[in-house]
C-alpha positions in Angstrom: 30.4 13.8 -8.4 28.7 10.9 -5.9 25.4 11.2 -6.4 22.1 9.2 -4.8 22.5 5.8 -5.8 26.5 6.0 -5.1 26.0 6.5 -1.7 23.4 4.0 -1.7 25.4 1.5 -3.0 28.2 2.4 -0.7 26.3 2.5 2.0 24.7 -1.7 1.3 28.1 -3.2 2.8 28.2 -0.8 5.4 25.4 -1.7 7.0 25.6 -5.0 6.9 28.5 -5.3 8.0 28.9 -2.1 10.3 25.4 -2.9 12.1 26.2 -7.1 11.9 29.7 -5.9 14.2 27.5 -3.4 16.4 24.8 -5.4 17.5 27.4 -8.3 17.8 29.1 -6.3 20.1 26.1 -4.8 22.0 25.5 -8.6 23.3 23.0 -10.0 20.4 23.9 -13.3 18.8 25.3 -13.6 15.5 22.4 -15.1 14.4 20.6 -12.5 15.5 22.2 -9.3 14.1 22.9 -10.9 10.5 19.2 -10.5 9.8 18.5 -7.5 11.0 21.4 -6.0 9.8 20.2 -7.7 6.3 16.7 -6.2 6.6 18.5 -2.6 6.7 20.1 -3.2 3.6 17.2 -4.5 2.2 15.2 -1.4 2.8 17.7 0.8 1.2 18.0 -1.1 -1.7 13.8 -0.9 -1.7 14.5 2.8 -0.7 16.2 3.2 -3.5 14.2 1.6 -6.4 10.5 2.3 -5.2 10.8 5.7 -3.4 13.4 7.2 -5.2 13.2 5.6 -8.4 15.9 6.4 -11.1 14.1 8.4 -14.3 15.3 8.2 -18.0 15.6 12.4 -18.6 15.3 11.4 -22.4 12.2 9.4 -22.1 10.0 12.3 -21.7 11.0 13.8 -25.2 9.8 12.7 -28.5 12.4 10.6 -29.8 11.2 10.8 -33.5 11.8 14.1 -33.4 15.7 14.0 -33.6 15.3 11.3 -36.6 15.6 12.5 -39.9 13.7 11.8 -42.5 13.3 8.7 -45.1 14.1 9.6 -48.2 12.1 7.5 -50.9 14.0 8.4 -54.1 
């Protein structure tokens, strides 16, 4: 199953390269579309970790709960 940050890190080379070749071919300079192209990639990545932030399921739950006890003797 793909899930979120699958497509997310699928979709990191894509646009870079995929927009770096479009603009390229719309008429803007190399040096040009390489950072703008880099500053889409850079927002998903931010995308990614500030908006949609991965969570720890487990964290929520006591974790001492599913520890047994010392025994002393």
């Amino acid at each position: 199953m793909t899930g979120y940050y699958d497509l997310v890190l699928g979709l990191i080379p894509l646009a870079l390269l995929g927009l770096t070749g479009a603009l390229t071919v719309a008429g803007l300079g190399l040096t040009t579309a390489v950072p703008v192209a880099a500053t889409v990639s850079v927002g998903l990545i931010g995308h990614a970790m500030f908006v949609n932030a991965p969570t720890d399921e487990g964290a929520s739950t006591n974790a001492s709960a599913n520890v047994a006890p010392v025994n002393a003797d």
